[in-house]
LUMTIPA-178056 format. One record per residue (C-alpha): residue number from 1; residue in one letter; y, x, z. Coordinates in Angstrom, 2 decimals, always signed. Layout:
% residues N
[NUM; A; [Y; X; Z]]
...
//
This chain:
% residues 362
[1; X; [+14.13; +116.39; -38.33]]
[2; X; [+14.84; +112.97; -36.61]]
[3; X; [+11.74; +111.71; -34.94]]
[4; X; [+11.48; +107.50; -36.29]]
[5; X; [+9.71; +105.23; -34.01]]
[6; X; [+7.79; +102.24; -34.54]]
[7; X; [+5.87; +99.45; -32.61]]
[8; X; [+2.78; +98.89; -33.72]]
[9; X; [+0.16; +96.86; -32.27]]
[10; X; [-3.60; +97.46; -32.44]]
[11; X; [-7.02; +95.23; -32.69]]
[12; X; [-9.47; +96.92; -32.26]]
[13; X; [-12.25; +93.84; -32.47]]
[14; X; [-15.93; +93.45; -32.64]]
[15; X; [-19.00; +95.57; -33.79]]
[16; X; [-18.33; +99.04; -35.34]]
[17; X; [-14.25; +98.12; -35.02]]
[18; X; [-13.03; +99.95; -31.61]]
[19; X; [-14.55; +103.19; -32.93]]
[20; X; [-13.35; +102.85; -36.61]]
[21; X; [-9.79; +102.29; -35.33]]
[22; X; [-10.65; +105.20; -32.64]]
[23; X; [-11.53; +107.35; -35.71]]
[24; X; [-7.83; +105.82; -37.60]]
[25; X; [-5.83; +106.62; -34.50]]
[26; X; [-7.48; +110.37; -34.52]]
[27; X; [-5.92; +110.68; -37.83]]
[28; X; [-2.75; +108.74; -37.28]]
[29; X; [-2.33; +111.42; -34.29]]
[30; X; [-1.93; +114.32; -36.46]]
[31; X; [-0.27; +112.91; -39.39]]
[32; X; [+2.76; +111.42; -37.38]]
[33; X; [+3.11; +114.77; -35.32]]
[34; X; [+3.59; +116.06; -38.39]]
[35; X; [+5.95; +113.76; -40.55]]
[36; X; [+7.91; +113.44; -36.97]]
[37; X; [+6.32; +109.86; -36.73]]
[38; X; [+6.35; +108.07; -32.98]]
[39; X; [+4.10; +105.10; -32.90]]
[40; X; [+4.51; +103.00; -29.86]]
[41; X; [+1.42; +101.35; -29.66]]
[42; X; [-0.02; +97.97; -28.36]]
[43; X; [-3.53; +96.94; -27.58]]
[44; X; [-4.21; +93.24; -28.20]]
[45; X; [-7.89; +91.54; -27.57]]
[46; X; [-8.71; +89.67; -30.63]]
[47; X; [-12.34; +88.67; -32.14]]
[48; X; [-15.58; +87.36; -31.17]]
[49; X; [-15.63; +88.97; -27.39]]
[50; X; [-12.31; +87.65; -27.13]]
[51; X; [-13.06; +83.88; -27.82]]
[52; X; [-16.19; +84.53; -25.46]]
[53; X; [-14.42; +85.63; -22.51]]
[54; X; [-11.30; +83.29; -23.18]]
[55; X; [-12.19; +80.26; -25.62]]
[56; X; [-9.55; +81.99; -28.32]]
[57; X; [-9.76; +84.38; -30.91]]
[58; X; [-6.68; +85.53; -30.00]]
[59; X; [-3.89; +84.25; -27.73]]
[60; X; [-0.60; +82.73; -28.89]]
[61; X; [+1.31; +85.54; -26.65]]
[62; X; [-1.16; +88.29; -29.20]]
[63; X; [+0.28; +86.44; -31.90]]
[64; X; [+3.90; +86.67; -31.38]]
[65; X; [+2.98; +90.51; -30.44]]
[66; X; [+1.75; +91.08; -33.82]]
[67; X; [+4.85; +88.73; -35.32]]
[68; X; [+7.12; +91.10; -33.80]]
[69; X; [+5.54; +94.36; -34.45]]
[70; X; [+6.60; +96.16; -37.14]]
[71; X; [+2.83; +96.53; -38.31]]
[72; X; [-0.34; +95.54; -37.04]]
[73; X; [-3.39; +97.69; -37.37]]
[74; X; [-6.83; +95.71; -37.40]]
[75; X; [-10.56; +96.41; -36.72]]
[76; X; [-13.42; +94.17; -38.29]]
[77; X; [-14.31; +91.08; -36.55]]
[78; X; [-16.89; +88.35; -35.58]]
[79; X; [-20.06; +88.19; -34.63]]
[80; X; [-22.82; +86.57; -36.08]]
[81; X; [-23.77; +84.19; -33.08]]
[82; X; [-20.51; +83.55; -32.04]]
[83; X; [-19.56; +80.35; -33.13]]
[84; X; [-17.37; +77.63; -33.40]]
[85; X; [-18.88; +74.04; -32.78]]
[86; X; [-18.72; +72.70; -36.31]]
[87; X; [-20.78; +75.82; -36.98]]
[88; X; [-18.53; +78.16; -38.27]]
[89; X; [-17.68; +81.73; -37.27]]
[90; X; [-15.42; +81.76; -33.95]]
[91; X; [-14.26; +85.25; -33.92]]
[92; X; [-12.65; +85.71; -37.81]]
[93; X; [-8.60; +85.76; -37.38]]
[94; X; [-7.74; +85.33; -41.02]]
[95; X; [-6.47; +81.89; -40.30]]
[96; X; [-5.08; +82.55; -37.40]]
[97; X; [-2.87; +85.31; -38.84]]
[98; X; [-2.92; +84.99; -42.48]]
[99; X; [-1.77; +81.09; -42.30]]
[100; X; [+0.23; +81.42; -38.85]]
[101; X; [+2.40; +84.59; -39.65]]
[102; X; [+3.16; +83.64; -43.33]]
[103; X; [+1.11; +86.55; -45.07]]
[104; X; [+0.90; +85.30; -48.42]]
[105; X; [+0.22; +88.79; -49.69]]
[106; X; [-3.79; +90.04; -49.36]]
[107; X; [-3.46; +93.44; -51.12]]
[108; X; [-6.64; +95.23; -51.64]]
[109; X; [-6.90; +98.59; -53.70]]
[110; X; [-9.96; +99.87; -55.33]]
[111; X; [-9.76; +102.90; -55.94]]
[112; X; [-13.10; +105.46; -56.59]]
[113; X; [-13.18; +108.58; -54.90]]
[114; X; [-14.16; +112.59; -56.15]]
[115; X; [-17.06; +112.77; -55.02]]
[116; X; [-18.81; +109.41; -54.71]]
[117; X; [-21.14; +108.37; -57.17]]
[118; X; [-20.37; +104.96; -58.86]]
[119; X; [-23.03; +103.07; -59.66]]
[120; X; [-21.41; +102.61; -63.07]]
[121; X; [-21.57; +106.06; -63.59]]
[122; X; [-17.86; +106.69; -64.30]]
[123; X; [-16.09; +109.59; -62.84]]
[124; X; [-13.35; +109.86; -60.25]]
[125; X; [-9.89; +108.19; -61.18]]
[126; X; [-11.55; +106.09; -63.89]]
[127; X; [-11.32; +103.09; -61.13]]
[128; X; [-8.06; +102.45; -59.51]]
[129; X; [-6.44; +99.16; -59.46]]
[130; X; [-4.93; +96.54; -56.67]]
[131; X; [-6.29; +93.02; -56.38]]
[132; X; [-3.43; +91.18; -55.13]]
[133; X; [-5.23; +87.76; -53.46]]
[134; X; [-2.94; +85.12; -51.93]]
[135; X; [-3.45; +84.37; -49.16]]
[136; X; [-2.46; +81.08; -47.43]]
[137; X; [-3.34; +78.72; -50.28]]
[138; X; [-6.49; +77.98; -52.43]]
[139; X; [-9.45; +76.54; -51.54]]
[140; X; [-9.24; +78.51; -48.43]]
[141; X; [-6.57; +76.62; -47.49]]
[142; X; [-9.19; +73.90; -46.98]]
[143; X; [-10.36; +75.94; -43.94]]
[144; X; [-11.53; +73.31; -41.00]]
[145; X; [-9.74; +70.57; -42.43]]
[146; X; [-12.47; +69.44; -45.27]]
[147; X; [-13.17; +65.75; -44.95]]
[148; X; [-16.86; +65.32; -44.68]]
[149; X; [-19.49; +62.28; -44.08]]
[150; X; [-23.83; +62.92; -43.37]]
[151; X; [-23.82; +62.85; -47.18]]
[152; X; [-21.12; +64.43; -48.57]]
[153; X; [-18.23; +66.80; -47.99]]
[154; X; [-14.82; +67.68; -50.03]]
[155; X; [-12.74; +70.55; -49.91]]
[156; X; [-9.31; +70.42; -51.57]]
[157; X; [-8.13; +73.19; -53.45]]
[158; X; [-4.04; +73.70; -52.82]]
[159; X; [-1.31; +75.66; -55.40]]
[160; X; [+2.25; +75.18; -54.71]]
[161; X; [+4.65; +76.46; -57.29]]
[162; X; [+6.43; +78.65; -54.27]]
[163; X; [+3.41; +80.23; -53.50]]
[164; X; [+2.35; +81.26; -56.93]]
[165; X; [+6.06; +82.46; -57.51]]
[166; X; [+5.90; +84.61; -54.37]]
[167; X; [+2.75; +86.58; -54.83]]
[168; X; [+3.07; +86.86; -58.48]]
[169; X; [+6.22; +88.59; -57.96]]
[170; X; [+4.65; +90.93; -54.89]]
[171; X; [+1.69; +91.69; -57.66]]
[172; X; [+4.55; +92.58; -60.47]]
[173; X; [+6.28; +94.76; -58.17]]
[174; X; [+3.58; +96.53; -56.98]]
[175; X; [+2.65; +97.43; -60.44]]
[176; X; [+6.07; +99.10; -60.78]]
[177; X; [+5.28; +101.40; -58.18]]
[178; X; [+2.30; +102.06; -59.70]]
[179; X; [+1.44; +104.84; -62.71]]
[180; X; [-0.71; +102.37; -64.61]]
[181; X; [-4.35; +101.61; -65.87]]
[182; X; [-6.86; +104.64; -65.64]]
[183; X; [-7.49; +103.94; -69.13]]
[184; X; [-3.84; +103.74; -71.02]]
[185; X; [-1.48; +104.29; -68.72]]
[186; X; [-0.24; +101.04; -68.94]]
[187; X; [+1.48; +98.87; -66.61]]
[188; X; [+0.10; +95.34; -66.54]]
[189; X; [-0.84; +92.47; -63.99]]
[190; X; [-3.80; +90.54; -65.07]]
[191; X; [-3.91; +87.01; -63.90]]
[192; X; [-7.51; +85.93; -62.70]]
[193; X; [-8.29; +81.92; -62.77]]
[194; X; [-10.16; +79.28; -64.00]]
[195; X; [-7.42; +77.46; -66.11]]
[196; X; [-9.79; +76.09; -68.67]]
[197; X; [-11.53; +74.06; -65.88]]
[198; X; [-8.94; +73.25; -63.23]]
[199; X; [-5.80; +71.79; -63.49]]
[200; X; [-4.60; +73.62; -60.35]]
[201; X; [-5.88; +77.05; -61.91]]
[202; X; [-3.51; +75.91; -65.16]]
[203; X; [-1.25; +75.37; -62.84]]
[204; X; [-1.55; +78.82; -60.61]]
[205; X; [-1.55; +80.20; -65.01]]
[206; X; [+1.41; +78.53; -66.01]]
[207; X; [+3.93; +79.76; -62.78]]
[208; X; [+2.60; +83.42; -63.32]]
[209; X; [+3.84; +83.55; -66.75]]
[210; X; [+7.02; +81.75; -66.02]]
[211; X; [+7.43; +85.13; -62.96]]
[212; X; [+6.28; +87.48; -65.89]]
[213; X; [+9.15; +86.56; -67.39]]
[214; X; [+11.48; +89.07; -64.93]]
[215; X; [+9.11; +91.77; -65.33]]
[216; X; [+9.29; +92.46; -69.71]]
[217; X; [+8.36; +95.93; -68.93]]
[218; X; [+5.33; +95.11; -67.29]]
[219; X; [+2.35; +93.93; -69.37]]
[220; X; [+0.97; +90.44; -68.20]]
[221; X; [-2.34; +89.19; -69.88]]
[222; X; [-4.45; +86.09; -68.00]]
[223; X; [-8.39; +85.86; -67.81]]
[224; X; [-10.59; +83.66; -66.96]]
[225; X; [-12.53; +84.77; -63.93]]
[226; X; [-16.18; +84.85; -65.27]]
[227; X; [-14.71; +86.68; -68.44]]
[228; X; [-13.03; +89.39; -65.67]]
[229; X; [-16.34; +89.43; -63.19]]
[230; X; [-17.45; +90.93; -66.44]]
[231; X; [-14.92; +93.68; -67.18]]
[232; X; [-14.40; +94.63; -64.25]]
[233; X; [-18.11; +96.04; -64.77]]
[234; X; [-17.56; +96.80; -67.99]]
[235; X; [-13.99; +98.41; -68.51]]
[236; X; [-13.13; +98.74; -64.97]]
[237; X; [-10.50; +101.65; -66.09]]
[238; X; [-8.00; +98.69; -68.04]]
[239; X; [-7.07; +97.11; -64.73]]
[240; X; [-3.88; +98.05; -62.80]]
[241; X; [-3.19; +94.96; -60.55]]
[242; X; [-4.58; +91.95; -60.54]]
[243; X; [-3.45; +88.57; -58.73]]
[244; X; [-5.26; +85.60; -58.46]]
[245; X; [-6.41; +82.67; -55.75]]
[246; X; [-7.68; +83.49; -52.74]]
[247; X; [-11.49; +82.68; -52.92]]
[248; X; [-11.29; +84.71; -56.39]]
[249; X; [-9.75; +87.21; -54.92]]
[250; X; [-12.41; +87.30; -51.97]]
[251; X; [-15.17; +87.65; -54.66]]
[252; X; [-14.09; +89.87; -56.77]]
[253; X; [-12.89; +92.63; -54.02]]
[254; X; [-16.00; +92.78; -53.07]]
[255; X; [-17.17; +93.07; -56.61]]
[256; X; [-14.77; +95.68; -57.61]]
[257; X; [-15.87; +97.39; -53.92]]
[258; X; [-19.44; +97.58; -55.13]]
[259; X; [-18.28; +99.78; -57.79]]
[260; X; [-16.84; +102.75; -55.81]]
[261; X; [-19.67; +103.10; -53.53]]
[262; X; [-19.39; +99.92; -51.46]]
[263; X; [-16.70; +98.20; -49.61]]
[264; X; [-16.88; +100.93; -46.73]]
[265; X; [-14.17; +102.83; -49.48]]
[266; X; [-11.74; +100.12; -49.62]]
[267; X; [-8.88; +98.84; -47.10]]
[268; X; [-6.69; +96.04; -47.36]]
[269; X; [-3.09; +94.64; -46.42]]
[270; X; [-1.84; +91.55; -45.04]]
[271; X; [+1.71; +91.02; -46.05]]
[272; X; [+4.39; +88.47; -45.82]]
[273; X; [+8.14; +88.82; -45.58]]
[274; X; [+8.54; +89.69; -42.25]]
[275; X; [+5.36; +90.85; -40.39]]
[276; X; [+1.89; +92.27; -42.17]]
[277; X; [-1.59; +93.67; -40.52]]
[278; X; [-3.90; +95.92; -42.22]]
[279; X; [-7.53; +96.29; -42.04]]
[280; X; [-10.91; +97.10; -43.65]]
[281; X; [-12.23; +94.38; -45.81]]
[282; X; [-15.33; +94.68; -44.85]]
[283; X; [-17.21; +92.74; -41.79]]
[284; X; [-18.23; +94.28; -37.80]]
[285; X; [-21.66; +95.24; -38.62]]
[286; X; [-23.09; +94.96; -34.97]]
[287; X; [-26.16; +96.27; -35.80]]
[288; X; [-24.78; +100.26; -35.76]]
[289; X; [-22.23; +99.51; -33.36]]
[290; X; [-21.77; +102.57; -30.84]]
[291; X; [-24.57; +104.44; -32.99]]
[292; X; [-21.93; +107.07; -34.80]]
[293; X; [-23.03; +105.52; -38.15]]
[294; X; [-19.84; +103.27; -39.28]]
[295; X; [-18.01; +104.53; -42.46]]
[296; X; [-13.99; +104.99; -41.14]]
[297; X; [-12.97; +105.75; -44.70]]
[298; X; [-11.52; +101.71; -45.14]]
[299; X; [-10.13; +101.76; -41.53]]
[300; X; [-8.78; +105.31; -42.32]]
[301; X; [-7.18; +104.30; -45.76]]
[302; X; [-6.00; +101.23; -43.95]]
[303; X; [-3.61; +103.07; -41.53]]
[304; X; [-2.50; +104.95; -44.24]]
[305; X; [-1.09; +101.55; -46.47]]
[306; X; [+0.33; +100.63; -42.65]]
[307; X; [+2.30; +103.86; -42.91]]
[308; X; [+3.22; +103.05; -46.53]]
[309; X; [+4.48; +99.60; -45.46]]
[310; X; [+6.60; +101.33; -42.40]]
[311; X; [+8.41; +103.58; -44.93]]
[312; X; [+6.18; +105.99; -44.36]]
[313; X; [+4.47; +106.65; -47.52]]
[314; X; [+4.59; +110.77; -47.16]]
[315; X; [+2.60; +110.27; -44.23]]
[316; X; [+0.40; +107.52; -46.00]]
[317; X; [-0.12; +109.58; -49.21]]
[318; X; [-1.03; +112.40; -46.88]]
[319; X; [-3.77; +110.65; -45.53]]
[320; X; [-4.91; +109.66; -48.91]]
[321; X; [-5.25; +113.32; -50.18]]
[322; X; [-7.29; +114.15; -47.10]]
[323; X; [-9.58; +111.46; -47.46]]
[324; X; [-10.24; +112.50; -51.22]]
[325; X; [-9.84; +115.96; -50.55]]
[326; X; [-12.97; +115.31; -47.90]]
[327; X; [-14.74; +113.40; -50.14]]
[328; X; [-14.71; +115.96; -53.03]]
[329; X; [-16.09; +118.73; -50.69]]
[330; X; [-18.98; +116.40; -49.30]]
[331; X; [-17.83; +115.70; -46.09]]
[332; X; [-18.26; +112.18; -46.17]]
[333; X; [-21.53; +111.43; -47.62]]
[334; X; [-22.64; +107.55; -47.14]]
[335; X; [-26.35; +105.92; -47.29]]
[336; X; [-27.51; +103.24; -49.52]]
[337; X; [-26.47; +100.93; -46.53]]
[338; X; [-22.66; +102.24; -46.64]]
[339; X; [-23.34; +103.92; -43.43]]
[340; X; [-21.96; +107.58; -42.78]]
[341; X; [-24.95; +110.42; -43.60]]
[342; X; [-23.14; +112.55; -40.94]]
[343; X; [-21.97; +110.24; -38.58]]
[344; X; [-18.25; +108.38; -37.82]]
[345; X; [-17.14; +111.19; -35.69]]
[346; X; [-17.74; +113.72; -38.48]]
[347; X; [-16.30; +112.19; -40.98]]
[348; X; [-13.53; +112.01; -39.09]]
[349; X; [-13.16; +115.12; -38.18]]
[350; X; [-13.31; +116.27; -42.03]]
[351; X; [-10.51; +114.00; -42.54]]
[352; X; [-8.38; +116.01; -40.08]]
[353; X; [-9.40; +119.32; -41.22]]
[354; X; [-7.74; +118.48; -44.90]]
[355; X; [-4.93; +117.28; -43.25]]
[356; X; [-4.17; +120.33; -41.36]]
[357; X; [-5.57; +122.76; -44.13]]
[358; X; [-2.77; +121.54; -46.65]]
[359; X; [+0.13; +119.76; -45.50]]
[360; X; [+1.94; +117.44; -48.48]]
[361; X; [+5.77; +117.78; -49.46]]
[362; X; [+7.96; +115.70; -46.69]]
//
């Protein structure tokens, strides 16, 4: 079998991130030796430390690096008293990369796993759907650039028609890949917004039925975003992708993360046309840093939708299997805090072990 190569570059960031992307390159190791995977990897300084010990988050020359990589892989970042002057956080890199590199695409499965208890008391498979958050418009978009006086300040919330189109289409396509809802089996994409209020949200409403169009095998139903806070409590099992503005989107990841034990279970994807990063969605936690507490399971699951994106998806479905196939036997047992029972390294270690126990079709 032909050995493929890719360039990948690596950040491993702040907190609990260099050994959560220590514990994703462990697994990386033995899943590429065995699909005959080479990554050529690059370390890039990015984060909090980085805009202590340089005044920037990350350099321009980091960047291009991850522009030209073929993926990126990504540790949490900031820290909580490092800080920009106007106050906000100085080590986050969303803007930098999201906004810089194009990656209109924030793709975030939640998925529950055999073995963890939902606090909804559903079973295993009952929750599995993408939220599909864009990512470069919004009212994120208003990032730094809110005009403000001592008595009041404005934010301006931005939808283009372009950049509806664009990630309404990546949601509708990902749904083809997908089997379905947990609940019917059906393929849908459920629009998330706040059209009865917003003209912009009407707006975001109207181009995402106009893209729906192209997809008439593909279910597409809209909801208002209290009325979906809601069901995705409620009947979490009818959702199968979801798309929807970016603070949304921010919300109700976390939300649906809540659900399958906590947002240590759930990675997420950065993704424009011609570069993408992937990551845990959840923050550095410096408070267990080097203590062999941090969950790896997002970080983990996040290499694995790198490999997908590469091509790789035997390799990324691979991982996947081990992670659940860990999970069922107990091996990765998490505290009320989301932190690992056993420790990082163990859980990490169970990982491998179901990879090398059962190896997947190539």
């Amino acid at each position: 079998m032909t050995t493929r190569t890719y360039p990948v570059a690596l950040i491993t960031g702040d907190g609990i991130g260099p050994e959560l992307v220590e514990s994703a390159l462990t697994v990386l190791d033995v899943v590429t030796e065995q699909h005959d995977i080479t990554l050529e990897k690059t370390f890039l300084a990015g984060g909090a430390e980085a805009y202590r010990q340089s005044g920037a988050a990350l350099s321009a020359e980091a960047v291009e690096t991850v522009r030209i990589s073929a993926a990126t892989l990504k540790g949490p970042v900031g820290l909580p008293d490092v800080r920009m002057p106007d106050g906000t956080e100085a080590g986050l890199l969303g803007g930098i990369l999201r906004n810089g590199l194009d990656l209109y695409a924030n793709v975030r499965p939640i998925r529950l796993l055999p073995g963890v208890e939902s606090k909804l008391r559903v079973e295993a498979g009952a929750i599995d759907y993408v939220i599909v958050r864009e990512n470069t418009e919004g009212l994120y978009a208003a990032r730094g650039k809110g005009v403000a006086t001592s008595s009041a300040v404005a934010d301006t919330l931005l939808v283009t028609r372009a950049g509806v189109e664009r990630v309404a289409r990546r949601a509708f396509e990902i749904a083809r890949g997908r089997a379905g809802a947990p609940g019917d089996g059906g393929r849908r994409v459920t629009c998330i917004d706040k059209a009865n209020v917003l003209r912009s949200m009407y707006f975001f409403r109207s181009v995402f039925l106009e893209v729906a169009a192209d997809y008439p095998e593909i279910e597409a139903e809209c909801l208002y975003v209290d009325a979906a806070a809601q069901a995705l409590v409620l009947q979490p099992e009818h959702f199968d992708v979801i798309v929807t503005e970016s603070m949304f989107g921010d919300i109700l990841s976390d939300l649906g993360g809540g659900t399958v034990g906590g947002v240590a279970f759930c990675p997420g994807g950065n993704i424009g046309d011609h570069c993408a990063y992937f990551e845990p969605i959840h923050g550095s936690a410096p408070a267990i840093a080097g203590l062999d507490r941090a969950n790896p399971i997002s970080q983990i699951l996040a290499a694995a939708m790198m490999l997908d994106h590469l091509g790789e998806q035997a390799a990324g479905d691979a991982v996947r299997q081990a992670v659940a196939a860990a999970s069922a036997a107990g091996e990765t047992r998490v505290d009320h805090t989301g932190a690992a029972i056993d420790g990082t390294k163990a859980v990490t270690e169970a990982i491998v072990r179901q990879l090398r126990i059962v190896r997947p079709l190539q």
